[in-house]
N, C-alpha and C positions, 0 to 999 in steps of 0.2 A: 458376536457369535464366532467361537474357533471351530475350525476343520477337523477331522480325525479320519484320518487311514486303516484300517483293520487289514491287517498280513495272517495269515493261516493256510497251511495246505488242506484242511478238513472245511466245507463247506457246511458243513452244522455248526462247528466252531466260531464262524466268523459271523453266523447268523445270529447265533446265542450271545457272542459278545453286541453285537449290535444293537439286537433285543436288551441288553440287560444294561443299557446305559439309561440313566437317571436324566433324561430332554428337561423333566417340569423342574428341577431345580440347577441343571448346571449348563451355562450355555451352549451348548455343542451339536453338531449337524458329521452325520457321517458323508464326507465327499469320497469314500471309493472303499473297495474292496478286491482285495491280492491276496494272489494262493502260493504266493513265492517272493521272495525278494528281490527280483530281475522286475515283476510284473510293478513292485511297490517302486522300486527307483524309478520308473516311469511316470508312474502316477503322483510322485513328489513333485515332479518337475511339472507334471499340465495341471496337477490338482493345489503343489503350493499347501499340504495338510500344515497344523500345528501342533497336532498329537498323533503320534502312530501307536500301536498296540500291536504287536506281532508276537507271533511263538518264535521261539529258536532254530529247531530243526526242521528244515523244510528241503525238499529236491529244489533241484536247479542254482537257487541263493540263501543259502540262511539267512534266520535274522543278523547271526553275528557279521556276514559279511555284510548286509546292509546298514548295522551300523558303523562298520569299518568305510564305507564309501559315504553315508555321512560323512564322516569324521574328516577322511581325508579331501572331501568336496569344501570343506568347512562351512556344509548348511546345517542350518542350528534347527533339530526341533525338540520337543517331549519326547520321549520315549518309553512305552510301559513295555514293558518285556511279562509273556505269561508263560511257564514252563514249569518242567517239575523239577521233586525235591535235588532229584540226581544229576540235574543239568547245571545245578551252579559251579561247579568248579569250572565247565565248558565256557559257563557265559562270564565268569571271571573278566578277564581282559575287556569284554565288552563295556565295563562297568567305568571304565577309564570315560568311556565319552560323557562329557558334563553333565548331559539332562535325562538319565537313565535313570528309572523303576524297577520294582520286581517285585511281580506277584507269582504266586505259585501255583499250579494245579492240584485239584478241579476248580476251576473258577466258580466263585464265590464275589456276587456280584456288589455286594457292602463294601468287600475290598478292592474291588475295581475301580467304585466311585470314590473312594476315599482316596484313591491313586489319583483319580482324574482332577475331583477336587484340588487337591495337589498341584498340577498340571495347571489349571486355570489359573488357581493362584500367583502362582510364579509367571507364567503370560500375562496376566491383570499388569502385575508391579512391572515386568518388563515393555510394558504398554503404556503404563504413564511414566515410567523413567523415558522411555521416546519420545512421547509428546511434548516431557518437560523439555526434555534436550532439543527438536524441532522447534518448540515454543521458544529457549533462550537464543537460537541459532538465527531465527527467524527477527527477529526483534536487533540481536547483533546486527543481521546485514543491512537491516532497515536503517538503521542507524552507523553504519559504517564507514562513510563518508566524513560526518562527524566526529568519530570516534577517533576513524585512523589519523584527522589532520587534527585535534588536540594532543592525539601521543606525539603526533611527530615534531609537533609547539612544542611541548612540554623538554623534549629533547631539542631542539633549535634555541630555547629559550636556558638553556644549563638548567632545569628544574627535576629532569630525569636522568640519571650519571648509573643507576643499577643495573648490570649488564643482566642478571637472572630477570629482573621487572622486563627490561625491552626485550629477551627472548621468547617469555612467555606471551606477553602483548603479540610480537610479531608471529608466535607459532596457535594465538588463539583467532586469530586474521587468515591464519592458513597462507601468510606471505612465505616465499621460497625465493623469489626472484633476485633479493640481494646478492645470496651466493653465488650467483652471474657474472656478479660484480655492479657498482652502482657510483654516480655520482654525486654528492650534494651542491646544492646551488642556490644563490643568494640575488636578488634582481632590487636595481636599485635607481634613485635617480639621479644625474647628475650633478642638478642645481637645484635650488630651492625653491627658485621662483618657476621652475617647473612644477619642483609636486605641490604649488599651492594652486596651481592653477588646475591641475587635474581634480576628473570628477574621479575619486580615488573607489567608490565599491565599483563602478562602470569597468574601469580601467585593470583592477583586481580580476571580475569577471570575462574581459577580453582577455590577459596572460592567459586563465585557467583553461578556454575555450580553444586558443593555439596552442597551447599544451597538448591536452587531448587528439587535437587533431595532427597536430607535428610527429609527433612522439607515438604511433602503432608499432607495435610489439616491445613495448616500453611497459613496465608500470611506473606513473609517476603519483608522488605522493606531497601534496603538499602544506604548509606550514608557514605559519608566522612569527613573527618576532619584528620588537619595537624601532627596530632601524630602519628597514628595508621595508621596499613592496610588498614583496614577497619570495618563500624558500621554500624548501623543501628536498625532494630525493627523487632521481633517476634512475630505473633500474633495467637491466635487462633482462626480459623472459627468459634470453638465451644465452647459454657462457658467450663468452666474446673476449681475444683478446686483450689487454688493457691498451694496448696505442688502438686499435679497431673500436674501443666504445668508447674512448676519449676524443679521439676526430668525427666520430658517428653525433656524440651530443654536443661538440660546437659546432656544428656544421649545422646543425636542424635549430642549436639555439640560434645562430646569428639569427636562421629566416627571421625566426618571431619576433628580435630584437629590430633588424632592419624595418618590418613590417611595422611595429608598435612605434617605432619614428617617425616613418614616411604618414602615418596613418593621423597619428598624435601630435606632429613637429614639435617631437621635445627627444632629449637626448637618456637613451638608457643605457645603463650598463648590466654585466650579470660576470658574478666570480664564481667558478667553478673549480670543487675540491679535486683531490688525488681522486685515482682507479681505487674503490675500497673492494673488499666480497665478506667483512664480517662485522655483524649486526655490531661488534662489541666497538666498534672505531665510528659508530655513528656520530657521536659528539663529537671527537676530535676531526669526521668528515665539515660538519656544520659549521664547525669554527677555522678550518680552511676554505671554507667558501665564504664565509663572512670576510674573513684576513684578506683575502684576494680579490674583494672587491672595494674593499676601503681602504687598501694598501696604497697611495697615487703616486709611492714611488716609483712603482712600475709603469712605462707608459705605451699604450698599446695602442695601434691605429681600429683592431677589432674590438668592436662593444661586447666582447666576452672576454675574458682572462682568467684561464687558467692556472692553478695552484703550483703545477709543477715550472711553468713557465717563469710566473711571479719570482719563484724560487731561487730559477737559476741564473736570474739577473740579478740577483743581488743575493747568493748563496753567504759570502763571508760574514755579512751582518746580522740576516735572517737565521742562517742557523747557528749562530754563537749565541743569541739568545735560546735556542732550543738545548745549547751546549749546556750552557750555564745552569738554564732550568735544573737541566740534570743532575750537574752537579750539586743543585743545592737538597736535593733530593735523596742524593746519594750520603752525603753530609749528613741529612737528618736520619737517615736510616744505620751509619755509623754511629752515630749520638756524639758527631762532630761539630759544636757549635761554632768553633773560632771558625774553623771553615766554612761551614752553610753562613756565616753572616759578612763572612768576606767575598763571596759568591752573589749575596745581596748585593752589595755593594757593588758590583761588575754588573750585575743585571740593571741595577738602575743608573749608573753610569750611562750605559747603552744606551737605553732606552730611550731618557729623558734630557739628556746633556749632549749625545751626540749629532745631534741635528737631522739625523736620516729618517725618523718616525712622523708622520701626521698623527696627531691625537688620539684617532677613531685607532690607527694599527694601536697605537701603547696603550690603550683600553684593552682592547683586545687582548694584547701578551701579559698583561697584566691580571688579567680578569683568569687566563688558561693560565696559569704560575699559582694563583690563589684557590681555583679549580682543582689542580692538580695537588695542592697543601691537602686540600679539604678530604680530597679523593684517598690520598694515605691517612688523614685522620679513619678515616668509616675504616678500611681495608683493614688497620692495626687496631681497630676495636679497642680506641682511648675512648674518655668522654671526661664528662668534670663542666663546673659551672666557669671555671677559667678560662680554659680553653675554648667554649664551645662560645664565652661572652668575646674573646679577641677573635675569633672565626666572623661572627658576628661585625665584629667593629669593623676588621678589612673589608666582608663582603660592601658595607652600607657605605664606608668611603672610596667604594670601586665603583657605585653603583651605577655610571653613566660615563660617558665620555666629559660631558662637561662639569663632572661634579666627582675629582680625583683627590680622595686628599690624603692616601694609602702614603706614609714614608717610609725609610727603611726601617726606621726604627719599631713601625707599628710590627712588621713583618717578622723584625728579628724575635718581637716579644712574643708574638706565635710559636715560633720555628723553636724559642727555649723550652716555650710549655708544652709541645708538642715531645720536644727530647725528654726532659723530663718524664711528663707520662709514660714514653716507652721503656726509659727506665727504670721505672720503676713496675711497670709492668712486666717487665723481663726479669728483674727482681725477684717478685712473687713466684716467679712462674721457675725459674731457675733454681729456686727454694723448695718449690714442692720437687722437682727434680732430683735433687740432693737427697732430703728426703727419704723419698721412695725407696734412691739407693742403698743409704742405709739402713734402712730396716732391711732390704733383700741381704747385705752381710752379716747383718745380724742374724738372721738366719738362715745363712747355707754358709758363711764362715767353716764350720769344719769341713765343707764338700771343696772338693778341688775348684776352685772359680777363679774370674781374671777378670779383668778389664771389658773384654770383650762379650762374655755375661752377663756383664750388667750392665755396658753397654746396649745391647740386645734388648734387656730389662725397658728398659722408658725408649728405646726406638731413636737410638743418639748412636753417631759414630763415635768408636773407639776414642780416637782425637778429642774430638769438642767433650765427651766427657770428660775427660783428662785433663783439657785446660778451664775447665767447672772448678775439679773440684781444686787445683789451684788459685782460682780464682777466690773459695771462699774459704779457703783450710791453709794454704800457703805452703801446702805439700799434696804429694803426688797422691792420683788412687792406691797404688801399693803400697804406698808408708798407711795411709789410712786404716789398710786391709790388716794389715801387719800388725798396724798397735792394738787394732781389736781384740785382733786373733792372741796379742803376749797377755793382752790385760785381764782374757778369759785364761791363761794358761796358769796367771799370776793367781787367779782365786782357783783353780783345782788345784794347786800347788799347796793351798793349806791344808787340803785330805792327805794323811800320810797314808791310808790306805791305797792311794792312788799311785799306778807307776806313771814316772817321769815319761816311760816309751808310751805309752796307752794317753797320756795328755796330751805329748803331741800330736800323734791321729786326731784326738778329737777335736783339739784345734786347729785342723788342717794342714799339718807337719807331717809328708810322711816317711819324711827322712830324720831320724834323732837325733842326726847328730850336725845336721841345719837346723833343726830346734833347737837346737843346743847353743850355735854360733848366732842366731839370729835373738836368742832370749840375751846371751850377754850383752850382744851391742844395743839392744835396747834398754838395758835394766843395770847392767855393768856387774852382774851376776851371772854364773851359768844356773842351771833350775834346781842343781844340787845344793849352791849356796842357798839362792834365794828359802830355798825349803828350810832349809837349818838356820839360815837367818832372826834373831830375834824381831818380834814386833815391835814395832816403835810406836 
């Protein structure tokens, strides 16, 4: 059953409408009756209507002002407006607020209902679009718990890398807390003959429980993956410095960690990544808190370690591979091979020859270098059964720490096919470029144009069109423009009807006697010869 409010300053008026609504077929109940628009804003507020029906012109508050303080209240109802022929231009503007009618006087009660009709209709559908949306909302939180620790698996685990996928997940969770700022974190055991002795879901379920309780005004969100206990994300409800939420979460992890020792008498540890605050650095948060806890070059008296710490004891080594990465990266995106695979070549040097890595780290940096390949495959939008079968082979011989058998060679065969595609994708694409341009001087050639034109044309700076069309003509845009422009002058030049001065305007010459000097250097005629010239 919906509400309806009746506004009129004529109390026969408001009677006759009330009377003349159609109960036995449309569901509606009259909750109030207003002789002004002051009286009806009142009665929206205690009465809560769904339909109003008011006249226009009333003492004290028109209708127009009452639906001007809807509007600007932004409460949503129906509104049928009943007024005469000569009030429409007045009630114009009103007609802006989204859920307005208009009937006219003398009220004619078929079109009332057919108004109201109307009215119900659109309340119906915007009644089950709410239910549906409570229903899917309802069902989401139910399942939330679940939902949020498979997205955050799905990203702990490299399976979710699409920064648009994790912000819409994170913004249909209604999560904000990131932008706080947040930590990732990885919990692990020391030795082996520890976690085989643990009752592993019990002890899963105690983390989760000091979690919760350690961590008030935290949200913490957690997540697994095949190495570790368990991972996941630390966030702050509230901004906080980065050194204030960086000492805030090892200070509350040691508790849990000391307790889960003294409690367990087994040895844990936990690596914890950089200060992040954007969704889009989850992954690479994940895989510093992974790195930082399987890293055991670093050696620390506290059972938590820190990403930035780990870091800058041993910065020279740790970020020469991130150096390297770079450059191989950069390499590929020049369609530099000999470089990107002498850069290989440095990276696995490092890694595997220089003695500073345990296994689990050169997994790791290996696994984020092939992540990061892949990550510029999707971003340059290649693909091909080559490419996507050597993406393939690397991932499956990276696939574990104990089962490595990526060489450089496998990599540099990527890193070729990889350039290749872009080349030839740039190709394609530097072709329709071209192109385009030409046909833009082929037609506007007689209008005064330049480089900058047609530039303009395809959204290219001056420059980089310039060194295009060098690239595929082996001459500049103006000789380009130029030869056009002679080789159209050359065929109006056979009309002897035509003057010499009147051809060069049309071919963009609007000096004659630069037409003149520009037609012999091209042709080794001036236009007088050419014209008297025999055909050959």
């Amino acid at each position: 059953m919906y509400k309806v409010l009746i506004v009129d300053d004529e109390s026969l008026i408001r009677k006759n409408i009330e009377f003349s609504i159609d109960y036995e077929h449309l569901p509606l109940t009259v909750c109030g009756l207003a002789k002004n628009g002051l009286e009806a804003s009142e009665l929206v507020i205690s009465q809560d209507p769904d339909i109003i029906i008011t006249d226009i012109k009333m003492p004290v508050m028109d209708g127009i002002a009452l639906i001007h303080e809807l509007k600007e209240n932004n409460i949503e109802k129906k509104v049928i407006v009943i007024s005469g022929y000569d009030d429409y231009e007045y009630l114009r503007p009103a007609l802006t607020y989204g859920s307005v009618d208009y009937i006219c006087k003398p009220l004619d009660p078929q079109e009332l209902n057919r108004a109201l009709l109307t009215a119900v209709g659109e309340l119906n559908r915007e009644r089950e679009a709410q239910r549906r949306e409570e229903s899917m909302t309802a069902q989401i939180e139910q399942n939330r718990a679940y939902l949020l620790e498979h997205f955050f698996t799905e990203i702990a685990q490299d399976r979710l890398r699409s920064q648009e996928e994790i912000r819409q997940t994170l913004d249909l969770f209604h999560i904000r807390s990131l932008a706080s700022g947040y930590m990732c974190f990885a919990i692990g055991c020391d030795s082996a003959s520890d976690m085989s002795a643990l009752d592993f879901n019990c002890f899963v379920l105690s983390l989760r429980e000091l979690f919760s309780n350690e961590y008030t005004g935290y949200d913490v969100f957690f997540a697994q993956n095949d190495a570790d206990l368990l991972c996941g994300v630390i966030a702050s409800e509230h901004p906080l410095r980065e050194v204030e939420l960086g000492d805030a979460v090892a200070e509350r992890s040691e508790r849990i960690l000391q307790f889960l020792t003294d409690s367990n008498h087994i040895s844990v540890t936990m690596g914890l990544s950089g200060v992040h605050s954007s969704e889009a650095d989850l992954p690479e948060a994940f895989r510093e808190a992974a790195t930082t806890l399987h890293d055991r070059f670093y050696q620390s008296a506290s059972p938590v370690r820190c990403y930035t710490e780990v870091f800058s004891s041993h910065t020279s080594t740790q970020l020469s591979l991130l150096d390297i990465e770079k450059k191989i990266l950069q390499s590929i995106s020049s369609s530099d091979y000999t470089l990107a695979s002498a850069n290989t070549g440095l990276f696995f040097d490092l890694l595997f020859s220089s003695g500073q890595f345990q296994r689990h780290t050169q997994h790791l940096a290996l696994r984020g270098l092939i992540l990061h390949l892949e990550e510029f495959i999707y971003e340059s939008g290649i693909s091909g059964k080559r490419i996507l079968g050597l993406l393939d082979d690397v991932r499956q011989k990276s696939a574990s720490p104990e089962h490595m058998f990526v060489t450089k060679q496998n990599l540099d065969d990527l890193i070729l096919e990889i350039i290749r595609s872009i080349s030839a994708n740039r190709n394609e694409k530097y072709k329709d470029i071209i192109q385009r341009v030409l046909r833009y001087l082929q037609e506007n050639y007689a209008s005064d144009i330049g480089l900058n034109d047609a530039a303009e044309q395809v959204q290219l700076t001056p420059s980089y069109l310039s060194s295009l069309f060098k690239q595929y003509y082996g001459k500049s845009f103006l000789q380009c423009l130029t030869n056009l422009r002679i080789e159209e002058a050359k065929r109006l030049l056979k009309d002897p009807e035509q003057k010499i001065a009147d051809i060069a305007v049309k071919c963009g010459f609007s000096n004659s006697k630069y037409f003149d000097k520009i037609f012999k250097k091209q042709s080794g005629y001036t236009p007088t010869e050419f014209r008297l010239k025999k055909p050959e």
